[in-house]
C-alpha positions in Angstrom: 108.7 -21.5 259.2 106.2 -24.8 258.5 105.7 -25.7 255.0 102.7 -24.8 253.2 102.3 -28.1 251.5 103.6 -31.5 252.6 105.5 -33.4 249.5 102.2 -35.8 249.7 100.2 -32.8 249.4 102.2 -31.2 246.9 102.3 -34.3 244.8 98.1 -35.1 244.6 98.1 -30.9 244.0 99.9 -31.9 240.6 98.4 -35.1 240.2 94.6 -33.5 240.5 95.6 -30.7 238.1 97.5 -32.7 235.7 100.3 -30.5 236.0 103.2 -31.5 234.1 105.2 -28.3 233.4 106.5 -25.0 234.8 103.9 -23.6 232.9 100.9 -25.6 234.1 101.9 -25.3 237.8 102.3 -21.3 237.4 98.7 -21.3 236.1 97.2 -23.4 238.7 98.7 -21.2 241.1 97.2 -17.8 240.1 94.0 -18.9 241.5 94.9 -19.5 244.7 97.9 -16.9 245.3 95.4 -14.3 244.1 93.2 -15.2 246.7 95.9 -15.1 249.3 96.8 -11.7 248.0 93.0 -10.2 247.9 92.5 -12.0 251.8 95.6 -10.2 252.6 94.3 -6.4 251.4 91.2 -6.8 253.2 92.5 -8.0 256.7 95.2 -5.0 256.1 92.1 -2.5 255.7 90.3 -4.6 258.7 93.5 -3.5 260.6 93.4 0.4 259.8 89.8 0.6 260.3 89.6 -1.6 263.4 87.0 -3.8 262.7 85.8 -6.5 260.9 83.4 -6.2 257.8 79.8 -6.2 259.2 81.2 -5.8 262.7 79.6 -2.5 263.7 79.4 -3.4 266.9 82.9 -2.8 267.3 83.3 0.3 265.2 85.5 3.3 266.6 85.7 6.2 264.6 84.1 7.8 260.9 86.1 6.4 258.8 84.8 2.8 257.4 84.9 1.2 253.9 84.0 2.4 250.6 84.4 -0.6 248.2 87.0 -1.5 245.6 88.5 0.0 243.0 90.7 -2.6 240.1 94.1 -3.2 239.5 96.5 -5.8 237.5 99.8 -6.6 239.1 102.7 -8.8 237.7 103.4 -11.5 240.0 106.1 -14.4 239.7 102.6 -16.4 238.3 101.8 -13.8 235.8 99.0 -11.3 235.7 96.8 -10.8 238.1 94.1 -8.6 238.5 92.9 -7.4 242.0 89.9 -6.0 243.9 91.9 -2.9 245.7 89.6 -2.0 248.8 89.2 1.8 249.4 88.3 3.4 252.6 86.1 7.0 253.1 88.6 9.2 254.0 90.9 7.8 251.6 93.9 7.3 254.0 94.4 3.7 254.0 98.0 2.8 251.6 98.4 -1.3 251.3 101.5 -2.8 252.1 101.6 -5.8 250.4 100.7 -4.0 246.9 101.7 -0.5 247.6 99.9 2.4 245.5 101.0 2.9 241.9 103.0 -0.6 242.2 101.8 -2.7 239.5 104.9 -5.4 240.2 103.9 -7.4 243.0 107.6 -9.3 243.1 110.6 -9.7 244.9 111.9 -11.5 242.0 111.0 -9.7 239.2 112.0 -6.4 240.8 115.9 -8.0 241.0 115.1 -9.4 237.7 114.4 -5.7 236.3 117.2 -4.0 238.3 119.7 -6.7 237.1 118.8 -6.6 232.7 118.9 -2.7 233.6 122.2 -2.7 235.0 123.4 -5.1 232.6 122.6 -2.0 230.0 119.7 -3.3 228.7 117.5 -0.7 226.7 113.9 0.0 228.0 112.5 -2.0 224.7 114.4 -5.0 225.3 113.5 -5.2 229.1 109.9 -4.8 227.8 110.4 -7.7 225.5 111.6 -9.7 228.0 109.1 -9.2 230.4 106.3 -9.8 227.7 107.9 -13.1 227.0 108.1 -14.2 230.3 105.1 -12.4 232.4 103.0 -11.5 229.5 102.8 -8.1 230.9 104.0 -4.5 229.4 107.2 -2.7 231.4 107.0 0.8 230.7 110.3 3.5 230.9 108.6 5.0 233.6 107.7 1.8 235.4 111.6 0.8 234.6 112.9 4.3 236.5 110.2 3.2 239.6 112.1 -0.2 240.1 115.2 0.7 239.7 115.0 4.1 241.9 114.2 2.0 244.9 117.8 0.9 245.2 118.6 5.1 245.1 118.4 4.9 249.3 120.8 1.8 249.3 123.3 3.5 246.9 123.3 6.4 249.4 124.1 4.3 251.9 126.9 2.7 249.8 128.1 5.7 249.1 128.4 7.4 252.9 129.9 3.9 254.6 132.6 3.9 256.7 135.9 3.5 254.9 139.2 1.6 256.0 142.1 4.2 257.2 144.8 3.2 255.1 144.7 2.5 250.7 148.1 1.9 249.8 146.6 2.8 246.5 144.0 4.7 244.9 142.8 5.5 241.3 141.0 8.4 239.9 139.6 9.1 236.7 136.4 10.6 235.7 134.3 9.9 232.4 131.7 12.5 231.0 127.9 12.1 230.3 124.9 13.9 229.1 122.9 14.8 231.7 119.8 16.7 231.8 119.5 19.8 233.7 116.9 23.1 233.8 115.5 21.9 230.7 118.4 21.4 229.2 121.3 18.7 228.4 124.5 19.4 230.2 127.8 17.7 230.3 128.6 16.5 233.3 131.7 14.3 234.9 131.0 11.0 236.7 134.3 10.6 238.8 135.0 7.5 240.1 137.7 6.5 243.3 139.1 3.1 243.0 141.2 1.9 246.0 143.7 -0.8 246.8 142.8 -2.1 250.1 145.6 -3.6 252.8 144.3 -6.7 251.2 145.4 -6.5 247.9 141.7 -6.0 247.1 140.0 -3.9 245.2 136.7 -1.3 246.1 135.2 1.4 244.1 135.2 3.7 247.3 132.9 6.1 245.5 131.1 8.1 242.5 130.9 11.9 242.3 128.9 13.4 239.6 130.0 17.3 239.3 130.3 19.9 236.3 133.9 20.5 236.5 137.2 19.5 238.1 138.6 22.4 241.1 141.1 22.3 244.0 137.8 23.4 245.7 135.7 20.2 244.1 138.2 18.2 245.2 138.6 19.5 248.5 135.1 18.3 248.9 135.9 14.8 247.7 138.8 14.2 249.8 136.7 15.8 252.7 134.0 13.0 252.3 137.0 10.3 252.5 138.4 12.1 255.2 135.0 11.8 257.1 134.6 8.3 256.0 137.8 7.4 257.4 140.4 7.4 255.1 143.5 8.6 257.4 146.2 8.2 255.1 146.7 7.0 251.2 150.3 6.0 250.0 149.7 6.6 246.5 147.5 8.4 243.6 147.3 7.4 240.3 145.4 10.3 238.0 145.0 11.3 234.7 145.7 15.0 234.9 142.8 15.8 236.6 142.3 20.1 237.6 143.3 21.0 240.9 143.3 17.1 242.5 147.4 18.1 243.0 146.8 20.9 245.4 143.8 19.3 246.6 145.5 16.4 247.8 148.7 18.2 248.9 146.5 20.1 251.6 143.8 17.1 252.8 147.0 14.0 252.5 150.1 16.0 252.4 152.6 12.6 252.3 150.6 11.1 249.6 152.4 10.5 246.6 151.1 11.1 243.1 151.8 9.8 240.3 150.6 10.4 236.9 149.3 8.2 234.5 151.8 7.1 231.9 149.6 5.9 229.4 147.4 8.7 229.1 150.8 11.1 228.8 151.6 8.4 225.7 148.1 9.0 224.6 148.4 13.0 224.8 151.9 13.4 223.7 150.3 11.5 220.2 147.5 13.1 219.5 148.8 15.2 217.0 151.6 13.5 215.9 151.9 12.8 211.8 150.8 9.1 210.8 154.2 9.1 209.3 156.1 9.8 212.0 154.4 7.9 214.9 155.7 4.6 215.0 159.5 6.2 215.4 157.8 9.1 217.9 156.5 6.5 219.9 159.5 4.5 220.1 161.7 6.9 221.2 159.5 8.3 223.9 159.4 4.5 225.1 162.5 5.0 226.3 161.9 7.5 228.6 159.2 5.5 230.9 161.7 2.3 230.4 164.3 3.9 231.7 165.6 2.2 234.8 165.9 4.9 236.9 164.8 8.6 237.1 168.5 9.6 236.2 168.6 7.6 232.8 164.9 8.9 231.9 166.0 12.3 232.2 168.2 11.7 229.7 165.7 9.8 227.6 163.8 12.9 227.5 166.4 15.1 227.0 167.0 13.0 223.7 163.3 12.9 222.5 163.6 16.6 222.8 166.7 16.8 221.1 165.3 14.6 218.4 161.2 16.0 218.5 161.3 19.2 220.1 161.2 21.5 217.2 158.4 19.6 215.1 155.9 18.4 218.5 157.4 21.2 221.0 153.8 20.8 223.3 154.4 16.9 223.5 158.0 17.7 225.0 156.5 20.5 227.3 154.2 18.6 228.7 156.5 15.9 230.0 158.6 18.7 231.2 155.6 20.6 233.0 154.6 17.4 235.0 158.0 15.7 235.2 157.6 15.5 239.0 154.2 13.1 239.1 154.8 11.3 236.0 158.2 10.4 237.8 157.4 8.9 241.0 157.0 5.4 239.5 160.8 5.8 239.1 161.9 5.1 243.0 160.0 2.1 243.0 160.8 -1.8 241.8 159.3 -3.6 239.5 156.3 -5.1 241.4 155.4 -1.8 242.4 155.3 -0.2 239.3 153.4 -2.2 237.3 151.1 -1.3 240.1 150.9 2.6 239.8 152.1 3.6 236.6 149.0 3.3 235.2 145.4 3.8 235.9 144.9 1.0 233.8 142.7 -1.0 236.7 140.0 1.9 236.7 139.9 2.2 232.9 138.6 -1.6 232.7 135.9 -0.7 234.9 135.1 2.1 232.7 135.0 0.3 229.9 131.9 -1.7 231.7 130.3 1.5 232.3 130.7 2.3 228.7 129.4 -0.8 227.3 125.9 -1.0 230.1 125.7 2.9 229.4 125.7 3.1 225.4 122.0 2.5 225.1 121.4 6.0 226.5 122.1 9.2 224.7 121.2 11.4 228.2 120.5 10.8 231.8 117.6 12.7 233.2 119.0 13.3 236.8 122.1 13.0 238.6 120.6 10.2 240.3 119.5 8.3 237.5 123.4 8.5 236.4 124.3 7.8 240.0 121.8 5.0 240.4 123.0 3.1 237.1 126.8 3.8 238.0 126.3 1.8 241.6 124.6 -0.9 240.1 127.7 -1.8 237.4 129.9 -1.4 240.7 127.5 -4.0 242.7 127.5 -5.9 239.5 131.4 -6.2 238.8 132.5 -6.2 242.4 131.2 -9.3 242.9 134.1 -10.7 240.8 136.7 -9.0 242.5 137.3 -12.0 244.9 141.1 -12.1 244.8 143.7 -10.0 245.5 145.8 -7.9 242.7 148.6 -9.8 241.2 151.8 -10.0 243.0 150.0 -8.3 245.8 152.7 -10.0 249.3 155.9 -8.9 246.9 154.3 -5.1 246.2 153.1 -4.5 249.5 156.7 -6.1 251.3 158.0 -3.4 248.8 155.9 -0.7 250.0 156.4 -1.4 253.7 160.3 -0.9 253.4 159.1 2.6 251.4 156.8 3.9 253.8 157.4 1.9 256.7 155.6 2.9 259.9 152.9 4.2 257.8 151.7 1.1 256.4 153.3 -1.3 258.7 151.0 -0.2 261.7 147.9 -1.5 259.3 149.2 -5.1 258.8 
């Protein structure tokens, strides 16, 4: 594409306008790009009409023009206030400033999308915006951006997956969202995946009411679809029904509890008093260097607990099976899957972008903002997970044909 301006050209432009500052040149500049934009509404209507103003000669057809009606857009040059031409039978829709748009920008669209993702309140975007463009950004003009990127976060969230995640995490964190009127809680649940790589990818959100073996028959389905032929590992937080879920979509996948969370439970009721001894002696138990020896452990803790905190002991008993598999493994590997530890840091961005709002008014909009922290963070996520060649050497003498057929 030729330049618009030479440098010589450019240079007598400022020179003639005494333009010495970003400021300066943006004014200078509304003039002209506001006549580029007005030019460029009328030769669109010139097109849908098929002929040229005055042209009648050439006229085919009732419909013809029916003068102008005003608008002010926000540009990258500020404020700008345009003649929008209207036709008789009212079909003609600009392109370049589409109906009900009153941001005319590439730019400031991304600019918008990127404070709102960021967790920025409405007010403060606003603010911004005045500062900058001298022009008013409304909630409702807020929601318009950013629901344009609603089609792409589809799309994101239906792409082809790889076959194989050595590992994945799920967790799910619960919001207020509005529905029939009325504000509902509702669970954003998140899948975080190790790739062959060492890398990691947020493989998807779902936004549902409650966990089931038959909700997440439907999750694993859409992975299934995408697919996800086999995963080595799962590391959950106790979620409802994922165990049987999993056992009948990926019957060789392994799961594994998370241990903190079990710590975190197992406390929650424990005296102030007693803690710091409780705590150590349950330690022992997911130190233990082998399944054998953390047996034991437990048995001990129950020996020395069970009578005052009998539910924390139960519940290590109950899920003794998933909150064991980290066991078998070495070292490398365990600091990998014990926990779910890597998806809990990515909630805690959600959190922090999400505080500013008390309720979401659609599963979308909760969706929509969710995406954008994923686009947001992923970017960072450039290098593989510490330690990544020893784990996954680990994992290929552990599974072996499985995941050696995906190097």
């Amino acid at each position: 594409m030729e330049k618009l301006l030479t440098k010589e050209q450019a240079r007598k432009f400022l020179k003639e306008n005494n333009l010495k500052d970003a400021d300066s040149i943006r004014a200078a500049l509304m003039a002209p790009f506001k006549e580029l934009l007005q030019e460029a509404l009328e030769a669109e209507l010139e097109h849908e009409l098929g002929y040229s103003k005055y042209d009648w000669k050439n006229k085919d057809g009732t419909n013809s023009r029916n003068g102008h009606s005003q608008k002010t857009v926000t540009t990258d040059v500020g404020k700008i206030t345009l003649d929008i031409p209207r036709d008789v039978n009212g079909d003609f829709e600009p392109v370049i400033v589409k109906k009900h748009e009153r941001v005319v920008s590439q730019n400031v669209h991304d600019m918008i999308i990127s404070m709102y993702a960021k967790g920025m309140s409405t007010r403060d975007i606003n603010a911004h915006m005045q500062r900058i463009y001298g022009t008013e950004i409304s909630a409702d003009m807020v929601s318009q951006i950013t629901d344009k990127i609603i089609p792409k976060a589809k799309e994101w969230q239906n792409r082809p997956l790889e076959q194989m995640y050595p590992v994945l995490y799920l967790d799910g964190m619960v919001f207020n969202v509005v529905q029939d009127g009325q504000v509902a809680k509702k669970t954003a649940y998140v899948i975080y995946g190790i790739t062959m790589a060492g890398l990691k990818d947020v493989l998807g959100i779902w936004i549902g009411e409650s966990e089931s073996s038959k909700f997440w028959m439907s999750v694993l389905a859409d992975l299934k679809n995408r697919g996800v032929k086999d995963i080595l590992i799962a590391c959950i937080d106790g979620l409802n029904g994922f165990e049987a879920a999993i056992k009948a979509m990926y019957p060789k996948t392994e799961i594994q509890r998370c241990i903190v969370h079990q710590v975190r439970n197992s406390c929650k009721f424990v005296s102030y008093k007693d803690r710091k001894q409780f705590c150590a002696d349950m330690k022992t138990i997911y130190t233990a260097v082998n399944e054998k020896d953390g047996k034991e452990a437990l048995d001990a803790f129950e020996d020395a607990w069970g009578k005052k905190y009998p539910y924390a002991i139960k519940s290590w008993r109950a899920h003794w099976d998933s909150l064991s598999t980290f066991f078998k493994y070495p070292p490398a590997i365990r600091r990998i899957i014990y926990t779910t530890n890597p998806i809990e840091s990515f909630n805690r961005v959600v959190r922090k972008v999400t505080k500013t709002k008390s309720s979401f008014p659609t599963d979308d909009s909760l969706f929509k903002l969710m995406y954008l922290v994923v686009m947001d963070i992923s970017e960072k996520w450039t290098l593989p997970v510490r330690n990544w060649g020893e784990a996954v050497g680990q994992l290929s003498i552990y599974f072996g044909d499985r995941l050696t057929k995906q190097l």
